[in-house]
C-alpha positions as CSV (number, residue, x, y, z in Angstrom):
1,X,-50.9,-48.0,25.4
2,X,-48.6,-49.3,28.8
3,X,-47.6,-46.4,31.0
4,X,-45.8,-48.9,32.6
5,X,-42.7,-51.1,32.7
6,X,-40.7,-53.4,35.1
7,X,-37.9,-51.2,36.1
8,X,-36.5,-47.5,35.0
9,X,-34.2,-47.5,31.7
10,X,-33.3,-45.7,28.4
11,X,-35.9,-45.0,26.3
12,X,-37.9,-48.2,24.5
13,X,-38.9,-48.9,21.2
14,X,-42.2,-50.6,20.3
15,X,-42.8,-52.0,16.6
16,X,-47.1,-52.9,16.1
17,X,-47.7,-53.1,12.2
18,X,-46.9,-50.0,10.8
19,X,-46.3,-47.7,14.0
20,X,-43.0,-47.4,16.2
21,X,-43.3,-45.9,19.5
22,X,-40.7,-44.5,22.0
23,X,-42.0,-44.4,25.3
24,X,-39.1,-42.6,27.9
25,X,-38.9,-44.7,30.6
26,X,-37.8,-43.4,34.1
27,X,-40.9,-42.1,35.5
28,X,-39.9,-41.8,39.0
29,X,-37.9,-39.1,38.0
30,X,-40.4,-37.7,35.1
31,X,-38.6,-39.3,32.7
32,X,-35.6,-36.7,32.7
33,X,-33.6,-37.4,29.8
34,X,-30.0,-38.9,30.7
35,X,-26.7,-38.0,28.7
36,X,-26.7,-41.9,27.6
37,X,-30.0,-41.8,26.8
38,X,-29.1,-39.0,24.0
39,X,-27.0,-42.0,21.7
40,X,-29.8,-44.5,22.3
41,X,-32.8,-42.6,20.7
42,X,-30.5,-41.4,17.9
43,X,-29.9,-45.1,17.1
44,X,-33.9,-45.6,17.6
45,X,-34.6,-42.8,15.1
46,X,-32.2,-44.7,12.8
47,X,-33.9,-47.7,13.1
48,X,-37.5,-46.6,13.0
49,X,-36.3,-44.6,9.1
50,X,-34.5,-47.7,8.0
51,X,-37.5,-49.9,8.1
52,X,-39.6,-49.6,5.4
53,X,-42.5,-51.4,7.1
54,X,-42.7,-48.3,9.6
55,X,-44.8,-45.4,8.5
56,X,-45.3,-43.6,11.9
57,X,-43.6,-42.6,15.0
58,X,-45.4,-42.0,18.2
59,X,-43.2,-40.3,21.2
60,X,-44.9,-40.8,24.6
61,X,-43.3,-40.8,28.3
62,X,-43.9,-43.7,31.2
63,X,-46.1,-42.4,34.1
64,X,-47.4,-39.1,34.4
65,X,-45.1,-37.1,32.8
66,X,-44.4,-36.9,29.4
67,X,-40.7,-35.9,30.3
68,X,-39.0,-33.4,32.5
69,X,-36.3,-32.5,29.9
70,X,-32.6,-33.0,29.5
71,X,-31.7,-31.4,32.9
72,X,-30.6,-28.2,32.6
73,X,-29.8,-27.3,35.9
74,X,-27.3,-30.3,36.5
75,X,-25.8,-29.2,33.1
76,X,-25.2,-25.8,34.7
77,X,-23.8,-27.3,38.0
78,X,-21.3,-29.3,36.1
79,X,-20.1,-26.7,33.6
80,X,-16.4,-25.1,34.4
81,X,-16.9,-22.8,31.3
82,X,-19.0,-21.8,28.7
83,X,-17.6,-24.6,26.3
84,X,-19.0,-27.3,28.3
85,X,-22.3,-26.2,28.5
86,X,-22.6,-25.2,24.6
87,X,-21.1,-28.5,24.5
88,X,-23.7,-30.2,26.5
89,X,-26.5,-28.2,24.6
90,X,-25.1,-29.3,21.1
91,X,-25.2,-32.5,21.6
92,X,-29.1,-32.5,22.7
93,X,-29.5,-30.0,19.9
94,X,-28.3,-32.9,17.4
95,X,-30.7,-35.7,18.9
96,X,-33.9,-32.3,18.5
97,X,-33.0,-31.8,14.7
98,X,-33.0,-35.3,14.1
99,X,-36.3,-35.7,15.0
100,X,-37.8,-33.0,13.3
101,X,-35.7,-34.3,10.1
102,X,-37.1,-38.0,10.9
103,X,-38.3,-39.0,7.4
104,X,-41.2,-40.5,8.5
105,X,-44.7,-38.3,10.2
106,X,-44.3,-38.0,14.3
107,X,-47.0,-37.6,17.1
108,X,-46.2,-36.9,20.1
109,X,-48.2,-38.3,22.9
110,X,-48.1,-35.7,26.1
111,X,-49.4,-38.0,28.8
112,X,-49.0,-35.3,31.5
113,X,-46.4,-32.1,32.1
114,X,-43.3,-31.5,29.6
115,X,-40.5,-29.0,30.9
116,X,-36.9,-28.1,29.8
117,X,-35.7,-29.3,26.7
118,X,-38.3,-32.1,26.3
119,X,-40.5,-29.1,25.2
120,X,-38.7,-28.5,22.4
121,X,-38.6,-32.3,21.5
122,X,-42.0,-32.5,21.6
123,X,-42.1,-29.1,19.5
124,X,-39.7,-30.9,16.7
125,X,-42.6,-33.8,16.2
126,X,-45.4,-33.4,13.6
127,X,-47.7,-33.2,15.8
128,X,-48.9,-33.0,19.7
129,X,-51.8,-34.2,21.5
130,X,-51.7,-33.7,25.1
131,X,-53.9,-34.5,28.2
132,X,-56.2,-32.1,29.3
133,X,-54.3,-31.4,32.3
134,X,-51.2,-31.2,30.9
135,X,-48.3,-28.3,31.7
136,X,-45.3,-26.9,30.2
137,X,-42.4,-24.5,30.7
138,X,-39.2,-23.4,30.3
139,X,-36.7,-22.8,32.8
140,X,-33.6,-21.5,30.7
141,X,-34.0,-17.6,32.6
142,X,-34.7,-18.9,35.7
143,X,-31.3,-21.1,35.3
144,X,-29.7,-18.7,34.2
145,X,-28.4,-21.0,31.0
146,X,-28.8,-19.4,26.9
147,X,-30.8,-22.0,25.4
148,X,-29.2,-23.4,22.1
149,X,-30.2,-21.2,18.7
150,X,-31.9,-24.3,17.0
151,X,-34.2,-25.1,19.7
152,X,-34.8,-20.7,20.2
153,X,-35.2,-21.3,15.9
154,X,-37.9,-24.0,16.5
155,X,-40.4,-22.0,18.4
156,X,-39.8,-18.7,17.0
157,X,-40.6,-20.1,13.8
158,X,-44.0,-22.8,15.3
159,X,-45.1,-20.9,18.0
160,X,-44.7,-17.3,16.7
161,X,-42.6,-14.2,18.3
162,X,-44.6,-13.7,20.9
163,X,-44.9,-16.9,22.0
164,X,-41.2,-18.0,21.9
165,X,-40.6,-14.3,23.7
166,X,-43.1,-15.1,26.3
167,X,-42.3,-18.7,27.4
168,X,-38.0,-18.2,27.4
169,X,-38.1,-14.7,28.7
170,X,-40.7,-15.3,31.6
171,X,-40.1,-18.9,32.5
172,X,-43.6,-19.4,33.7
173,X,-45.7,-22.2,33.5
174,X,-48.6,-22.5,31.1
175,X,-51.6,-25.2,31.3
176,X,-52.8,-27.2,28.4
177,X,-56.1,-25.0,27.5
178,X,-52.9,-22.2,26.6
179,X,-50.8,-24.5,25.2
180,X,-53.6,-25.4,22.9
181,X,-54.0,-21.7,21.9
182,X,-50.8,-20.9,21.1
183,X,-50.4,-23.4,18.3
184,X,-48.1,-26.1,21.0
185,X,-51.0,-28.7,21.1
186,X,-52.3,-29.9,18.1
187,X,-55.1,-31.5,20.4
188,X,-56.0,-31.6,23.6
189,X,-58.2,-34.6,25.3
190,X,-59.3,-35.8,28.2
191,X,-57.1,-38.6,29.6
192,X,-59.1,-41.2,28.7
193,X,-59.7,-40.6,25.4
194,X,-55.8,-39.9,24.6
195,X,-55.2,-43.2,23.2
196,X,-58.1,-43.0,21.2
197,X,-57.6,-39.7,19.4
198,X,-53.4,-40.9,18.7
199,X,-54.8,-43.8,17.4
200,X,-56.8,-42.4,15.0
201,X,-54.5,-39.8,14.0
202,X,-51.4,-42.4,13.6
203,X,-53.7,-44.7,11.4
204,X,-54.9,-41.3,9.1
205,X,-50.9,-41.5,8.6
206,X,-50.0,-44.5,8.5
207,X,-52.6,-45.2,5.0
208,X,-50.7,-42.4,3.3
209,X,-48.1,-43.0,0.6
210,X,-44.7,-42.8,2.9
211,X,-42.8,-41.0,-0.4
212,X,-45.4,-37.9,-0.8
213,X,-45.3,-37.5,3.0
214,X,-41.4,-37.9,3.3
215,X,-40.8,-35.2,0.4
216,X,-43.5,-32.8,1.6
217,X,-42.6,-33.1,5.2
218,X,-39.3,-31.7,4.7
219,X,-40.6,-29.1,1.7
220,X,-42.7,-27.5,4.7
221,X,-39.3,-27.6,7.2
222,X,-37.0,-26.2,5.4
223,X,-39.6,-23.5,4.0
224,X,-41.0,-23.2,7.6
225,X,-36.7,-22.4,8.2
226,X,-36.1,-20.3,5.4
227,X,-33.6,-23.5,4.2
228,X,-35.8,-24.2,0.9
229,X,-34.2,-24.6,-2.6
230,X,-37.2,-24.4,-4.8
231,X,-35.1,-25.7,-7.4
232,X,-33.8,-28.5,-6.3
233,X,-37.3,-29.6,-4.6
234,X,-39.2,-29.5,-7.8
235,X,-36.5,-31.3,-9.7
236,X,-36.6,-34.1,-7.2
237,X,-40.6,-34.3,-7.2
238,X,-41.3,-37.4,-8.4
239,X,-45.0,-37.1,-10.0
240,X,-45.9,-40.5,-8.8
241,X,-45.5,-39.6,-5.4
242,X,-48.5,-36.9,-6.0
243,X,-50.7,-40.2,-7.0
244,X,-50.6,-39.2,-10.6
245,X,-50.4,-41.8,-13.7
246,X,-49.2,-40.0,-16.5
247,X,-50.5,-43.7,-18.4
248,X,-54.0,-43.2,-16.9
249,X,-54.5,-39.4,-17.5
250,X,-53.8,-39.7,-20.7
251,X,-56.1,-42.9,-21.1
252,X,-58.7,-40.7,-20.0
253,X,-58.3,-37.4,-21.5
254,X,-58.6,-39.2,-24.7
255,X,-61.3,-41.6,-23.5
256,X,-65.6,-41.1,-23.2
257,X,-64.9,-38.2,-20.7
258,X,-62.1,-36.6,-22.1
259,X,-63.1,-36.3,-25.8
């Protein structure tokens, strides 16, 4: 995969086959996350569902960062009351959920350090392999900014209690051996096998049958939120996305091996 690109910009879409890839794009500045760049990977994550050719979604950052978050600390600087910087926190919030709604598997691809609120984008994908020398934190306390309740939500309910207390309440940095312990790394590599271990995780996806994961990916959200109507989710199960043939059991229950 290119870490690099002509010149700085919003993030880019890639289409190969069957996987989509945004790759943030301003690495001189660690890929921190613009308030324009917010509307552009909404309409990326629209695009990427509404093709029906695309059956993963891999998340990377230019450079050596994966991305230094949606800066926080300008957010605070700018903010005249407390409305503007819920405000200003909501609106990331929305771009978060929609990832971690996106009806098709994600893998994030943590080519170096992920701080601010990129850490909880990366939290709301599937699944995380980082570098080996990878870093994380979050600066909220430090900032002195309440970080918004869905993103609080998101690692409470991944990470654990005492994870989500530890990294908001101390703001300290942890390295990638940690972030693997704690459940935030799916797996961690060596740089020069990251490519290697995406690609073989994004092909494992992409062969699956898109329906079964869509419906099962958001069973295990909204039970992993406490959202779940059990009800409604087994009345919408379609049996053919489980791989079943009602036509072929039956053929063989009363066939040879069924009699």
């Amino acid at each position: 995969m290119s870490d690099t690109t002509d010149a700085a910009s919003s993030p880019v879409l890639e289409i190969a086959g069957a996987r989509a890839t945004i790759r943030f794009n301003r690495p001189k500045h660690l890929n921190r996350l613009q308030a324009e760049d917010l509307g552009v990977l909404l309409k990326l994550f629209d695009r990427v569902e509404a093709d029906p050719a695309i059956r993963v979604l891999v998340l990377t950052g230019t450079g050596r960062a994966f991305s230094a978050g949606y800066d926080l600390n300008s957010v605070a600087e700018r903010a005249v009351s407390a409305n503007e910087q819920q405000s200003a926190g909501s609106a990331f919030a929305v771009v978060v959920n929609r990832l971690e709604d996106l009806g098709v598997p994600t893998i994030c691809r943590l080519n170096g350090g992920v701080y601010g609120g990129s850490t909880d984008l990366a939290l709301a994908c599937d699944f995380r392999i980082g570098v080996d020398t990878a870093e994380m934190f979050m600066p909220a306390a430090q900032l002195g900014l309440h970080y918004y309740p869905s993103g609080i939500k998101r690692y409470v309910t991944r990470l654990g209690v005492d994870n989500a207390k530890k990294l908001f309440l101390t703001a300290q940095k942890i390295s990638a051996p940690e972030m693997l312990r704690i459940g935030y790394l799916t797996a961690m590599v060596p740089e020069e096998t990251l490519d290697e271990e995406v690609d073989r995780l994004a092909n494992i996806l992409a062969g699956n049958a898109p329906q079964a994961m869509r419906g099962m990916k958001r069973a295990i959200n909204e039970f992993a939120r406490g959202e779940l109507d059990e009800q409604a989710a087994e009345g919408a199960l379609p049996i053919r996305a489980m791989g079943i043939n009602l036509l072929d059991m039956n053929s063989r229950a009363n066939g040879p091996l069924g009699g």
